[in-house]
MMTF fields as JSON, N, C-alpha, C and O atoms, coordinates in Angstrom:
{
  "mmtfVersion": "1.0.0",
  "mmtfProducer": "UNKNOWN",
  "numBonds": 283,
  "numAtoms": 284,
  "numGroups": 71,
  "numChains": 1,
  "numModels": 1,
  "chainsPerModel": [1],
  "groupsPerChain": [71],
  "chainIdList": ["A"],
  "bondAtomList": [4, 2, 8, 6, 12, 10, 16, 14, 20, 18, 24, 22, 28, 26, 32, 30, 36, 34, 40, 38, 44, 42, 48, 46, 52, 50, 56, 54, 60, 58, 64, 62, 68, 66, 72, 70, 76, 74, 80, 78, 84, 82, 88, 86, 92, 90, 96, 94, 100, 98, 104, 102, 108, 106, 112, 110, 116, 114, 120, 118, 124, 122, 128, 126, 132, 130, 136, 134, 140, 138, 144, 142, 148, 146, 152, 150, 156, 154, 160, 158, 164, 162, 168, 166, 172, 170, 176, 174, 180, 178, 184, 182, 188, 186, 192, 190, 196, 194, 200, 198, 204, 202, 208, 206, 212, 210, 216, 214, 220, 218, 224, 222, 228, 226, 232, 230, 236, 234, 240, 238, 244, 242, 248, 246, 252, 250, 256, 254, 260, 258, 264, 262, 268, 266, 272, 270, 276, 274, 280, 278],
  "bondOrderList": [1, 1, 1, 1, 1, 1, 1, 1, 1, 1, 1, 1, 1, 1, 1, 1, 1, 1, 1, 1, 1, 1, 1, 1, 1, 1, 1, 1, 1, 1, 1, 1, 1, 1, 1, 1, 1, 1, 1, 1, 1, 1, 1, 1, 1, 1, 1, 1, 1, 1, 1, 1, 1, 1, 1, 1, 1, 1, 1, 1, 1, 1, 1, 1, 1, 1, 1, 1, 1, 1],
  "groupList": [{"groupName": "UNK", "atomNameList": ["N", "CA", "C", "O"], "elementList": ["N", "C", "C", "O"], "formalChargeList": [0, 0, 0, 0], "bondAtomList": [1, 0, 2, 1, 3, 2], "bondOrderList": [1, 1, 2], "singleLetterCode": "X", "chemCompType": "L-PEPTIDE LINKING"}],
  "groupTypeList": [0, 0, 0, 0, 0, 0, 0, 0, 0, 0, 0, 0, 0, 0, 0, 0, 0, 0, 0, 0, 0, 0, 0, 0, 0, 0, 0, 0, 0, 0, 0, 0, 0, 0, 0, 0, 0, 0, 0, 0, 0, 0, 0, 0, 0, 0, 0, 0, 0, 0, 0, 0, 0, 0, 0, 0, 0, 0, 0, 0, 0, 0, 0, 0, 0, 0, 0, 0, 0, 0, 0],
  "groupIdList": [1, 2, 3, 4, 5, 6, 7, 8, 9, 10, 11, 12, 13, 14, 15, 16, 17, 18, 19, 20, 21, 22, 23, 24, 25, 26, 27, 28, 29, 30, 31, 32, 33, 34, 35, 36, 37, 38, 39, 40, 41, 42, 43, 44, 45, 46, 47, 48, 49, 50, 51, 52, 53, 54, 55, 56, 57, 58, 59, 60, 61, 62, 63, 64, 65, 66, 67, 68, 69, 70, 71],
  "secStructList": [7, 7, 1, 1, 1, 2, 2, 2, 2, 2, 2, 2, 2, 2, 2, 2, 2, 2, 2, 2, 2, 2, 2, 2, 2, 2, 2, 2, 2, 2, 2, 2, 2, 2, 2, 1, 7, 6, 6, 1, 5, 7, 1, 1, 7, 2, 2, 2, 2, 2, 2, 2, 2, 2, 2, 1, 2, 2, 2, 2, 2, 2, 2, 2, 2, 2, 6, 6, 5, 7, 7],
  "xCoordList": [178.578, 179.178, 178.562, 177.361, 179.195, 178.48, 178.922, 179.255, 178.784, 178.716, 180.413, 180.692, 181.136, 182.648, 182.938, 184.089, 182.844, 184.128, 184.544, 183.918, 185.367, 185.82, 184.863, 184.343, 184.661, 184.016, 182.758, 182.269, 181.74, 181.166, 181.162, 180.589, 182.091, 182.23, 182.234, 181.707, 183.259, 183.638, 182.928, 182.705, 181.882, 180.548, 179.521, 178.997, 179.166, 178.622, 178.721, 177.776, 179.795, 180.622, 180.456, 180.45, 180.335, 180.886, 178.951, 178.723, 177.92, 176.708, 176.351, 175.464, 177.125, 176.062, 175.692, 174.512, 176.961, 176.449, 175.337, 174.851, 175.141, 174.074, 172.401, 171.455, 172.417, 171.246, 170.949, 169.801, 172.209, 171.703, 171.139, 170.622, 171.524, 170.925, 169.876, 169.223, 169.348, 167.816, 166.825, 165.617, 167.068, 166.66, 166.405, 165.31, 167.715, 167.338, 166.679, 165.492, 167.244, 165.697, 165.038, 164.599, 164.297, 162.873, 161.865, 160.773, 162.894, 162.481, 162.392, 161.461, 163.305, 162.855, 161.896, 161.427, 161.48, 160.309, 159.133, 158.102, 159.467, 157.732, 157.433, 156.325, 158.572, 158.044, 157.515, 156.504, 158.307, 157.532, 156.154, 155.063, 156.387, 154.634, 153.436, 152.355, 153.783, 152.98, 152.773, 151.732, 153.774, 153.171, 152.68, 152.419, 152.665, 152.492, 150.555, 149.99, 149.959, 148.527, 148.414, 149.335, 146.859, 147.11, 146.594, 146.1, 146.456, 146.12, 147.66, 147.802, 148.647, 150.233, 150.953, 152.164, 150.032, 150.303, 149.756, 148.557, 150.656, 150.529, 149.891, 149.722, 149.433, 149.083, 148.709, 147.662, 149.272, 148.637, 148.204, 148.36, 147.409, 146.903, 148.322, 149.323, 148.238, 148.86, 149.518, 150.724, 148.498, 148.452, 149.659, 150.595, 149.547, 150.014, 151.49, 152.217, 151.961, 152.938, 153.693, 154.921, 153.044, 153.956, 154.259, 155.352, 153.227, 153.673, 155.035, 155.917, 155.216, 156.112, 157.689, 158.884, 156.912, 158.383, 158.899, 160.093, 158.261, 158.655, 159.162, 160.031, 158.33, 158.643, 159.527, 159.769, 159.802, 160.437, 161.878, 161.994, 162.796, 163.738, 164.199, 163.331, 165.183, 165.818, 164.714, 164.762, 163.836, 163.232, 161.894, 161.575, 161.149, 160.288, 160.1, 159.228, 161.08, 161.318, 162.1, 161.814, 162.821, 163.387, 161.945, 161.704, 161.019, 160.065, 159.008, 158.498, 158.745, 157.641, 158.746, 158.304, 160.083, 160.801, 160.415, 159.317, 160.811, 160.812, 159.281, 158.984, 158.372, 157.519, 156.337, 155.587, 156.101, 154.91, 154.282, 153.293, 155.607, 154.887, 155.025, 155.902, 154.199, 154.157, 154.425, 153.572, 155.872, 156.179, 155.633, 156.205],
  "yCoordList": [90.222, 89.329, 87.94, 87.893, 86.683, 85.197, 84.939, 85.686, 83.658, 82.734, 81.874, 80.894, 82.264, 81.903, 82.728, 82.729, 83.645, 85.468, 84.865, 84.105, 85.282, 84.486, 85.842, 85.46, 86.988, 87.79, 87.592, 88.245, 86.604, 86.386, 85.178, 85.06, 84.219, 82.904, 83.19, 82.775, 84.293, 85.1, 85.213, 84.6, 85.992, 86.762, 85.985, 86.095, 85.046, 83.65, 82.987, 82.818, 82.684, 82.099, 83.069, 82.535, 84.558, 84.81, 85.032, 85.049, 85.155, 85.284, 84.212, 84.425, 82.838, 81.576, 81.441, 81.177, 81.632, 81.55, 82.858, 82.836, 83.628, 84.611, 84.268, 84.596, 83.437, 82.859, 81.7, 81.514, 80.818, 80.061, 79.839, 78.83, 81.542, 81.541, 82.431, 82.555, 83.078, 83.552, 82.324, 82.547, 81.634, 80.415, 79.562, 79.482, 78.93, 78.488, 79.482, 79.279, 80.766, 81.579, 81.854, 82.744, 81.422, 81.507, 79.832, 79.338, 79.632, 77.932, 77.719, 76.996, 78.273, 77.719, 79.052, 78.735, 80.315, 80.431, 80.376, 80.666, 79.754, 78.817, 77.51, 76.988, 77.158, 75.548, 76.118, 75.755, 77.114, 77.896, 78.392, 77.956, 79.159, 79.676, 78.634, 78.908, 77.263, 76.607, 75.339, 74.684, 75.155, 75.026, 75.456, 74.919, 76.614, 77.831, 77.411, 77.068, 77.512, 77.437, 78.709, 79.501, 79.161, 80.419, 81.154, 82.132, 81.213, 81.836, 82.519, 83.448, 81.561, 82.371, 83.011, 83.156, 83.288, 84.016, 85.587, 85.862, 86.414, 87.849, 88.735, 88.07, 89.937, 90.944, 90.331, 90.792, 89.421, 89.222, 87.731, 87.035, 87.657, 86.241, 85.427, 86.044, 83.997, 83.362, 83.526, 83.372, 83.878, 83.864, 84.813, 84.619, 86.384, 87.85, 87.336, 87.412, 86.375, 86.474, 85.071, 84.992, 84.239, 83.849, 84.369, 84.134, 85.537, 86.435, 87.103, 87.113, 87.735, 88.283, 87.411, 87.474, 86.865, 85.652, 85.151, 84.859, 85.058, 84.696, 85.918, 85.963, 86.601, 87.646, 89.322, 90.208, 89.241, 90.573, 89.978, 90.254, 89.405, 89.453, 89.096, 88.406, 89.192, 89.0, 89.678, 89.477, 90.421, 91.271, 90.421, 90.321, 89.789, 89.057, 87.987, 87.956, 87.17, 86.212, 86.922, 86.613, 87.628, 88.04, 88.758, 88.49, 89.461, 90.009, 89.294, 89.604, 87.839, 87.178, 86.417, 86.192, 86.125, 85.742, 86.755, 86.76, 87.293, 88.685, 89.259, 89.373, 89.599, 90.441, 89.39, 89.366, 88.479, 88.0, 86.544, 85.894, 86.315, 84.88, 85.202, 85.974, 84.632, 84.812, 83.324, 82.439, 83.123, 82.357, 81.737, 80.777],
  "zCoordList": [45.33, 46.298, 46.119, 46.386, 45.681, 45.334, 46.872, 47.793, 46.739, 48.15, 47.877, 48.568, 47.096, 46.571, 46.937, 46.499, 47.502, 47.943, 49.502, 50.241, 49.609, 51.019, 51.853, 52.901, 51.571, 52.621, 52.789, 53.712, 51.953, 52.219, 53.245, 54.328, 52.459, 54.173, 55.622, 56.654, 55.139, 57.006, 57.279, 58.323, 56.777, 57.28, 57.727, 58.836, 56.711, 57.291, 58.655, 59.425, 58.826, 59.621, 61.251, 62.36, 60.99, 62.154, 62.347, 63.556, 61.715, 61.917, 62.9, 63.726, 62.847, 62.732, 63.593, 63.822, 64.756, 66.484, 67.044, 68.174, 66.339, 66.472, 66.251, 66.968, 64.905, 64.089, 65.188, 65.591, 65.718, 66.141, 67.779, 68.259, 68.63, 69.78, 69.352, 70.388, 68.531, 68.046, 67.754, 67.826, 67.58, 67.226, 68.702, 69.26, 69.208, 70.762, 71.272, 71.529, 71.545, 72.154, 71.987, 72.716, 70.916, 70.563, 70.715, 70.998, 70.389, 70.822, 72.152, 72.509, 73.206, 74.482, 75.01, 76.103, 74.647, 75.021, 74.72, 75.325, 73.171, 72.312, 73.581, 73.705, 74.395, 75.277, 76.387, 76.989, 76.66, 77.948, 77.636, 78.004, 77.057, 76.227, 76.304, 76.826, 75.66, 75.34, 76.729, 76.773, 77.678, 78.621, 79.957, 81.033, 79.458, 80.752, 80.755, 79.716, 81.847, 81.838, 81.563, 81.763, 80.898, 80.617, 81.566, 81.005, 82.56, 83.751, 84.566, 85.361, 83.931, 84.336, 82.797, 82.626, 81.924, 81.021, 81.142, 81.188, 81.178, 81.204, 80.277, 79.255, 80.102, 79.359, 78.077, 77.622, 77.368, 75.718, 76.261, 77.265, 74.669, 74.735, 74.232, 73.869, 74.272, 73.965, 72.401, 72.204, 71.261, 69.691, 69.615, 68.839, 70.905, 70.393, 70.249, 69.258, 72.431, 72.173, 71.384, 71.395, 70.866, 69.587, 68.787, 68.271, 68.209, 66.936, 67.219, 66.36, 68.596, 69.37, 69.142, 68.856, 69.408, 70.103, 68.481, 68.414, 67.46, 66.318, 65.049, 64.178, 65.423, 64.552, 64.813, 63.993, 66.155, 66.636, 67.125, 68.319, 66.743, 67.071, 68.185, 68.72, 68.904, 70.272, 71.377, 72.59, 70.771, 72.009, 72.618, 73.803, 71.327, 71.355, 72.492, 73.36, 72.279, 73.244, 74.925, 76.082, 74.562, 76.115, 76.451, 77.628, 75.965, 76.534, 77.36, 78.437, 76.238, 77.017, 78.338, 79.464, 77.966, 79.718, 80.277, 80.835, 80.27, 81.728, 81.761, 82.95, 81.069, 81.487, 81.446, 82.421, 80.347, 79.992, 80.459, 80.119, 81.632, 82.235, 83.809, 84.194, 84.635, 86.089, 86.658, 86.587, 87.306, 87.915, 89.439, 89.957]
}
């Protein structure tokens, strides 16, 4: 399959809006993360959940929203 097959364009194409809210959501909870004091940061240190938030996918980041910051 080259990057000339139209099934690859489609495929491209229908990914992008996917890539590109993994991306905003990881980005807006790297701003949260990093200005959270760490005294309203939960269960990991700060280092764990960037690794989290960067490297696990959709779960990473919805995890440190919901579980790993105290509002």
């Amino acid at each position: 399959m080259s990057m000339n097959d139209p099934e690859s364009a489609n495929l491209i194409l229908a990914l992008t809006p996917i890539i590109l809210l993994q991306f905003g959501l990881a980005a807006f909870a790297l701003v949260r993360l990093y200005r959270a004091e760490s005294d309203k940061i939960k269960y990991l240190p700060r280092w764990a959940w960037t690794l989290l938030v960067l490297f696990v996918g959709f779960i990473g980041p919805v995890a440190y929203l919901v579980i790993g910051q105290e509002d």
